[in-house]
C-alpha positions in Angstrom: 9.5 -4.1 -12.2 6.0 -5.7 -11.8 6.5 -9.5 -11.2 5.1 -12.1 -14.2 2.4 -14.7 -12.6 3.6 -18.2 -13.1 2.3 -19.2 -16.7 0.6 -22.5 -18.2 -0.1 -23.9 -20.9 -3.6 -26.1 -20.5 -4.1 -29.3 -21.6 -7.0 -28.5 -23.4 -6.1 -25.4 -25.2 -7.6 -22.6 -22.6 -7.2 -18.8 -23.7 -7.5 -15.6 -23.2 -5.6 -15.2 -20.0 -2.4 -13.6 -19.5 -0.6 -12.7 -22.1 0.9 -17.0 -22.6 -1.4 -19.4 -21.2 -0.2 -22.1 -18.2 2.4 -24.6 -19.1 1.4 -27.8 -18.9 1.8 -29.9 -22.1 3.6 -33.1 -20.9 5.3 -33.4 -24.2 8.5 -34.0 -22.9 7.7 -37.2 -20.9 10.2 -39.8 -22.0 10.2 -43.5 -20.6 7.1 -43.5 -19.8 5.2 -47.1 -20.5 2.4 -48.1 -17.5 -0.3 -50.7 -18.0 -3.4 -49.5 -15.6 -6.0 -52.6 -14.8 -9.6 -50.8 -16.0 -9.6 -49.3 -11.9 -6.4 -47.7 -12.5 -7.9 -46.3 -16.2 -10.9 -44.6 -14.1 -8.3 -43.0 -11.5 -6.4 -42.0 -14.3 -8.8 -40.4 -16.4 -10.6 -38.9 -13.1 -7.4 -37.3 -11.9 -6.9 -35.9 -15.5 -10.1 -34.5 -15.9 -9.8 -32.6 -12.9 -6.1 -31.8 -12.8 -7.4 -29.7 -16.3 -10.1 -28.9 -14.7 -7.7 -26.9 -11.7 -5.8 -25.3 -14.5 -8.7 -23.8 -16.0 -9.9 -22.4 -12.5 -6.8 -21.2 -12.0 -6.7 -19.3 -15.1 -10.0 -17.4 -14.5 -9.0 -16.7 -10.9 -11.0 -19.1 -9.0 -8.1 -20.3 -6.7 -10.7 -21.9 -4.0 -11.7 -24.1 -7.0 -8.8 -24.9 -8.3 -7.8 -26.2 -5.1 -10.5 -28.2 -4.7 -10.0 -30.0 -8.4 -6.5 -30.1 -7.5 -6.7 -32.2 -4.5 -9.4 -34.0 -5.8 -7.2 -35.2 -8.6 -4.1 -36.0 -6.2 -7.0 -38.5 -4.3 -7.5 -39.9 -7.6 -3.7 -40.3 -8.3 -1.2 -39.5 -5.5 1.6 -39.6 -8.6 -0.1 -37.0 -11.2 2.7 -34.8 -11.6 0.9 -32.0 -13.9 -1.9 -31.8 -10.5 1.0 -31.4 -8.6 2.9 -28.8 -11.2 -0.8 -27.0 -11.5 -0.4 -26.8 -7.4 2.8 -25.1 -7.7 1.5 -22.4 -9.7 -1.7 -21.9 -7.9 0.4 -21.9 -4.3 2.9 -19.1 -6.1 -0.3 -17.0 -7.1 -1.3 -17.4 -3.5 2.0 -16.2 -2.3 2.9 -19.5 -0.4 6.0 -20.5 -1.8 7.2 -22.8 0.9 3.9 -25.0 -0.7 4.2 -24.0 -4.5 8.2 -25.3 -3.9 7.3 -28.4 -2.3 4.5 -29.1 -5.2 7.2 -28.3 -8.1 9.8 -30.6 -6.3 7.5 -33.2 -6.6 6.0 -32.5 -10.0 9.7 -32.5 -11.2 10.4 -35.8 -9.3 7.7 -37.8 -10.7 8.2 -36.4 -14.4 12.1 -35.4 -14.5 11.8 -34.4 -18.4 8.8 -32.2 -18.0 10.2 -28.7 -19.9 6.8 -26.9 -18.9 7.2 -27.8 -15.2 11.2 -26.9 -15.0 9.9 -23.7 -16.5 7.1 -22.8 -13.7 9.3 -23.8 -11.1 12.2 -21.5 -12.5 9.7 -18.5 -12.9 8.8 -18.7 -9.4 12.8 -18.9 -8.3 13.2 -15.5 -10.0 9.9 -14.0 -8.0 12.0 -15.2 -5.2 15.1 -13.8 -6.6 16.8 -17.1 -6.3 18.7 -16.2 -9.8 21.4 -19.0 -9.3 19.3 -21.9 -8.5 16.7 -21.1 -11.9 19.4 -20.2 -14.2 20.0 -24.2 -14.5 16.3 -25.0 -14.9 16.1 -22.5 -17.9 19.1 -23.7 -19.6 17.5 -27.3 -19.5 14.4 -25.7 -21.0 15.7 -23.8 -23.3 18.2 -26.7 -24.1 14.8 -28.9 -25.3 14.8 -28.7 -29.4 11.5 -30.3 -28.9 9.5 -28.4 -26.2 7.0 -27.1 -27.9 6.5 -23.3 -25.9 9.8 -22.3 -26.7 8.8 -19.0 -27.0 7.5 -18.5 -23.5 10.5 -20.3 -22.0 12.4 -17.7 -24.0 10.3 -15.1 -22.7 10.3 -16.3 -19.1 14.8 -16.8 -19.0 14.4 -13.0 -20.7 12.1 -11.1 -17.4 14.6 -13.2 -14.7 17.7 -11.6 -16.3 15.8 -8.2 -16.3 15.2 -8.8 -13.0 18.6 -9.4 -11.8 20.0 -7.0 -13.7 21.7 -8.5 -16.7 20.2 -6.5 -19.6 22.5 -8.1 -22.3 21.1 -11.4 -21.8 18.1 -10.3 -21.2 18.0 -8.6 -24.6 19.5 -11.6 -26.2 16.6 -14.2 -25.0 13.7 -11.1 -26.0 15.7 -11.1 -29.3 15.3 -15.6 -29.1 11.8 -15.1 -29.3 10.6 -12.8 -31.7 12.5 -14.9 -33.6 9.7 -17.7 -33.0 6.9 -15.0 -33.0 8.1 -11.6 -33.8 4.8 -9.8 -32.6 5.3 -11.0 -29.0 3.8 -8.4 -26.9 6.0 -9.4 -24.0 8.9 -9.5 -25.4 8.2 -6.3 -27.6 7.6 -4.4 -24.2 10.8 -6.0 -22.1 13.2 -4.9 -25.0 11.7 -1.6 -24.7 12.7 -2.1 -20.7 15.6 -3.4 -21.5 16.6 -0.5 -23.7 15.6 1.7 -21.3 17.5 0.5 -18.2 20.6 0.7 -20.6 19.7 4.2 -21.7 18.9 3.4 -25.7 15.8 5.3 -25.6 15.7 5.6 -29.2 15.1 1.9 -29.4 13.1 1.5 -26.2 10.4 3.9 -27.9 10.6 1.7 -31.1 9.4 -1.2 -28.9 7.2 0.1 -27.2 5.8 1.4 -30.4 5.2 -1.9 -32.0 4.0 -3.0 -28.3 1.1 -0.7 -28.1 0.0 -1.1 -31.3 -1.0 -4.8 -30.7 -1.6 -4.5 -26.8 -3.7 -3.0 -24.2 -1.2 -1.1 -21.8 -1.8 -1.9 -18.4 -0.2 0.5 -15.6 3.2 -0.2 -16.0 3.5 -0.5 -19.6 2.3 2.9 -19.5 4.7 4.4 -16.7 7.1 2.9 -19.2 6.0 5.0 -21.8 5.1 8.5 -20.4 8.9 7.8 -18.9 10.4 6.9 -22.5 8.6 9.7 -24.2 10.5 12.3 -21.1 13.8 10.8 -22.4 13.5 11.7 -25.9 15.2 14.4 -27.5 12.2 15.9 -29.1 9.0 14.3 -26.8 5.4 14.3 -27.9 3.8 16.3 -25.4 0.3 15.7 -26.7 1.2 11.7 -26.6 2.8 12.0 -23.5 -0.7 14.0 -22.4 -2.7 10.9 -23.9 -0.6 8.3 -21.8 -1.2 10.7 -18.7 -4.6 10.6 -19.0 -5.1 6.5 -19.6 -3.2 6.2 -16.6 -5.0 8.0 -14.0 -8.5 7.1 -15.5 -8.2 4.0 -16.1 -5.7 2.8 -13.4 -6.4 5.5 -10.3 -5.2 3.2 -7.7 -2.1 2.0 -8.9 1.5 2.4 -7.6 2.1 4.1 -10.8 -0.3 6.5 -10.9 0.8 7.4 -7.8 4.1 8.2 -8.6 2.6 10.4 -11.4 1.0 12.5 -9.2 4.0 13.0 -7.4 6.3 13.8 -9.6 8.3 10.9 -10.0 10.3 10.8 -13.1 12.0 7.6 -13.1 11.1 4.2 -14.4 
């Protein structure tokens, strides 16, 4: 199963990355009341400025300036626990997770009721397959009637079940959030994983259906669906032809074309 980069949500509203944006709202800060003398207000608003400024490099997938922001706003303010949460993410994407655990630690430490951090950190114990120790995090998420990216955290509990092999709850959370969003391209496509693994491939092909409609496929989305279509009682061959063909051309160095050329018949 391809593994889900660690999502945000940006301060300032950034889009069209990913398929949810990074997770960063703050809204679930409680107890927090600080005066800053007008030295502390510039530090502040300098380490804000570029802790959003980090976020949005790390979204267009310049990691060497995102670092540099990112530090830049942890000279500015040691404490800023959304640099430190935007670290995490950017140290998972660089496949350092001794450093993105150590950032998230902290992130949490210095803002303990921070739903969009709890969630990155949890998405990043499931790329690690650490199942046990995010289940918790989730629940505290998802336990949030006022976090305000429900739908992602939804989403997010939903792919580590699928990845650790519990397609029932899996299903269950997918089901969660399309009932926030019901066009969630997401969790449109994991159902149709979901349905797969447990052999419904009636229903997985009615997902996936209503995924592609709304999405662009990328590789494996469409192994998913040239393997659904092979597992219907009466396939499309000329649709099954068409996903063929999008595959190789326009993902020819991809695991799953690969494994098209070879024969391989299994999702």
């Amino acid at each position: 199963m391809k593994k889900i980069m660690l999502l945000l949500l940006s301060v300032y509203a950034l889009s069209g990355c990913q398929t949810s944006p990074l997770n960063s709202d703050g809204a679930d800060d409680t107890g927090l009341d600080v005066r800053y003398s007008a030295a502390d207000q510039s530090d502040n608003k300098a380490a804000n400025i570029n802790a959003q400024l980090g976020a949005g490099y790390i979204n267009n997938g310049n990691y060497e300036r995102a670092l540099l922001k990112l530090n830049k706003a942890l000279k500015h303010d040691p404490n800023h626990a959304m640099a430190h949460n935007y670290l995490g993410v950017l140290y998972g994407r660089l496949e350092r997770p001794g450093k993105a655990r150590q950032q998230f630690k902290k992130a949490m430490q210095l803002s303990p009721g921070n739903s969009s951090i709890m969630n990155n950190y949890a998405v990043l114990l499931c790329e690690l397959k650490e199942y046990d120790e995010a289940r918790p995090l989730f629940k505290r998420v998802l336990n949030n009637p006022i976090y305000a990216n429900r739908a992602n955290a939804y989403q997010s509990a939903a792919w580590c079940a699928l990845g650790n092999n519990n397609f029932d709850l899996s299903e269950k959370l997918y089901r969660k959030a399309l009932e926030i969003d019901a066009n969630l391209p997401r969790s449109l496509l994991g159902l149709a994983k979901v349905n797969y693994k447990k052999e419904n491939y009636q229903y997985a092909w009615s997902y996936f259906q209503r995924y592609y409609k709304s999405s662009v496929p990328d590789a494996d989305a469409l192994w998913l669906g040239i393997n659904i279509i092979n597992k219907l009682d009466e396939p499309d061959k000329n649709l099954l032809s068409s996903y063929e063909l999008q595959l190789k051309s326009k993902h020819p160095d991809t695991d799953e074309t690969k494994w098209l050329y070879q024969g391989k018949q299994e999702y």
